[in-house]
C-alpha positions as CSV (number, residue, x, y, z in Angstrom):
1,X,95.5,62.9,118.2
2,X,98.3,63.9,116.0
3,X,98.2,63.7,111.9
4,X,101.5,62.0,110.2
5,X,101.6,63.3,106.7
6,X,100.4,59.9,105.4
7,X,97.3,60.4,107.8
8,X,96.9,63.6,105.5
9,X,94.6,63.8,102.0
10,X,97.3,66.2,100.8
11,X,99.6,63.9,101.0
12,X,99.1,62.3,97.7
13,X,101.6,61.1,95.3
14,X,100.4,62.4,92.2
15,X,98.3,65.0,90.6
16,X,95.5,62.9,90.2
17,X,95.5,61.5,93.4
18,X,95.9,64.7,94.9
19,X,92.9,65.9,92.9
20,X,90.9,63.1,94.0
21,X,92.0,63.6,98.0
22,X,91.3,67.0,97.6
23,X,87.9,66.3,96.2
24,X,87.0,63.9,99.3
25,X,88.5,66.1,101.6
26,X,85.9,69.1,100.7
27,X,82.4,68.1,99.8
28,X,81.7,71.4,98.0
29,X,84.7,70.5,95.2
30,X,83.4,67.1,95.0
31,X,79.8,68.0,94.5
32,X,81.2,70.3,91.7
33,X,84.2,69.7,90.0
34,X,84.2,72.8,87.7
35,X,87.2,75.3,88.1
36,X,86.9,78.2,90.1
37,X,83.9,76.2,92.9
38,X,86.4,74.6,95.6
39,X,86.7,76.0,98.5
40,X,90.4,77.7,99.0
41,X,93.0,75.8,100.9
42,X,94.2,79.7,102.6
43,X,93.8,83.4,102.3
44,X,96.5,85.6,101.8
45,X,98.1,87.2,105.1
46,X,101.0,89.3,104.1
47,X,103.5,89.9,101.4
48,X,106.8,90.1,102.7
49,X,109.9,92.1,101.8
50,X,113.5,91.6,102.8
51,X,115.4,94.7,103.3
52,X,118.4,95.6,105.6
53,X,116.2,98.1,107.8
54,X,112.6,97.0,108.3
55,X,111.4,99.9,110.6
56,X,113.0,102.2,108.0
57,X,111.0,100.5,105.3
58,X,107.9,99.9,107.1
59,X,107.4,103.9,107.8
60,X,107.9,104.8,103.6
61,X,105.0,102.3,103.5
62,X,102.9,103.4,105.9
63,X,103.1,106.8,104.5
64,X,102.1,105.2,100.9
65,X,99.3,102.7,102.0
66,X,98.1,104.1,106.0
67,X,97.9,101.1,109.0
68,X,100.0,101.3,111.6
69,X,103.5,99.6,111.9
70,X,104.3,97.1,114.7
71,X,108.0,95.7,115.2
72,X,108.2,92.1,116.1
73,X,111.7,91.5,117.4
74,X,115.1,92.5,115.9
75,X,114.4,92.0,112.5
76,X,110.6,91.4,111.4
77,X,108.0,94.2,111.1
78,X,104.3,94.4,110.1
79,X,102.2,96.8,108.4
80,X,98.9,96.7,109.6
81,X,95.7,97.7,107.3
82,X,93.3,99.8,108.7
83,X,91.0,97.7,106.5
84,X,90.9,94.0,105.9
85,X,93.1,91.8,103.5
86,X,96.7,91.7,103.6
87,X,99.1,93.1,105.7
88,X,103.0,93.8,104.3
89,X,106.0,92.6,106.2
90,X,109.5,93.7,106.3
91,X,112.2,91.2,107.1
92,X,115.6,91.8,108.2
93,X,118.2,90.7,105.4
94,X,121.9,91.8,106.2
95,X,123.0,90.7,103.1
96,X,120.0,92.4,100.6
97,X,120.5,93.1,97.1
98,X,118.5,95.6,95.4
99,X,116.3,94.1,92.3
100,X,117.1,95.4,88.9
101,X,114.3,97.2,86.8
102,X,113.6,96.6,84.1
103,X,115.7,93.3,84.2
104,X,114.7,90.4,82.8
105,X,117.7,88.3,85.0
106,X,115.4,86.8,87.4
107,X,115.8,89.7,90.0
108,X,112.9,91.1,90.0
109,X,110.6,88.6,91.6
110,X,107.3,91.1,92.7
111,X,106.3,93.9,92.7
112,X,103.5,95.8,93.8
113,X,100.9,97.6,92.3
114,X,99.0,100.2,94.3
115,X,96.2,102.3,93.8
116,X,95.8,105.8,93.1
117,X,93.5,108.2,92.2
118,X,95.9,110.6,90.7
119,X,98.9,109.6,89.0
120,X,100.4,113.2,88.9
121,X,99.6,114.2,93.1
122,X,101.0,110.6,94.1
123,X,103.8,111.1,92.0
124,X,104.9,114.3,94.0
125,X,104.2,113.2,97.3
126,X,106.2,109.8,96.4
127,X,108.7,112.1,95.5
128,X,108.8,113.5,98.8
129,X,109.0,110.4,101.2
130,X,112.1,109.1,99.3
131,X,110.3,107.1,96.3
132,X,112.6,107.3,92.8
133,X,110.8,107.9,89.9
134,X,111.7,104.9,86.8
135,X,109.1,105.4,84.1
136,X,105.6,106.7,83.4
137,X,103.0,105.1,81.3
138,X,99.4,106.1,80.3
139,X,97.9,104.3,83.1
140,X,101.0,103.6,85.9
141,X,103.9,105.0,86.6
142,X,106.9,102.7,88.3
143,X,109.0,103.9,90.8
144,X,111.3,102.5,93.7
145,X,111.3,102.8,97.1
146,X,114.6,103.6,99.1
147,X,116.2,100.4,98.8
148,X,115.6,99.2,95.5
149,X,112.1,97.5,95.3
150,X,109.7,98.4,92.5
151,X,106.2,99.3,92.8
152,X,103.7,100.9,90.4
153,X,101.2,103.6,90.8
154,X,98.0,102.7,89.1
155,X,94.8,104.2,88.4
């Protein structure tokens, strides 16, 4: 049987009605309607960045984070956690433009944020896969990786 997207309880037409299709759709939000108790439409599977060489890309992150890098065609590759949650993916964009930092423009639209339990030792081997130092704080330090996105060490 197929669905039409009027067959769907998403398809509502306003906030409320969604709300209330949303609530009959899943008994556990209608049996409780307090923030933070329905159940969650997805889970996160990857965070994706363009970039005009995804293997290239893929292998400074693999040597940040561990996993193992797989190519899927031409122009997509995934890193794959050794542990669960998500992955990041690097996707082919001929025409990519580095992000500005700091820039308040709108270029910069994420960035992320990875654990460390030394700022200092992470900065030097960041250093030495091709990472570019920007600024160090107290508790994170920002850098950016070869072509142009931001990410912070934190501890």
């Amino acid at each position: 049987m197929s669905t039409t997207a009027s067959d769907s309880p998403y398809a509502a037409t306003s906030p409320s009605a969604a709300t209330s299709a949303t609530a009959a759709a899943t008994p556990s939000a209608a049996a409780s309607p307090s923030a933070g108790t329905e159940q969650p439409i997805a889970t996160l599977h990857s965070v994706v960045l363009d970039c005009p060489d995804p293997a290239a890309l893929a292998e400074f992150y693999r040597k940040i984070l561990g996993g193992s890098v797989t190519a899927d065609g031409d122009d997509w590759v995934d890193l794959v956690s050794d542990g669960p949650g998500a992955q990041l993916a690097f996707q082919e964009s001929p025409g990519y433009i580095a992000p500005v930092w700091p820039g308040d423009d709108g270029d910069q639209q994420v960035h992320l944020d990875v654990a460390v339990e030394d700022l200092e030792a992470a900065h030097n081997a960041l250093l030495a896969i091709g990472a570019e130092h920007l600024e160090s704080h107290d508790t994170f330090r920002v850098y950016r990786d070869p072509v142009g996105h931001p990410f912070c060490t934190v501890r």
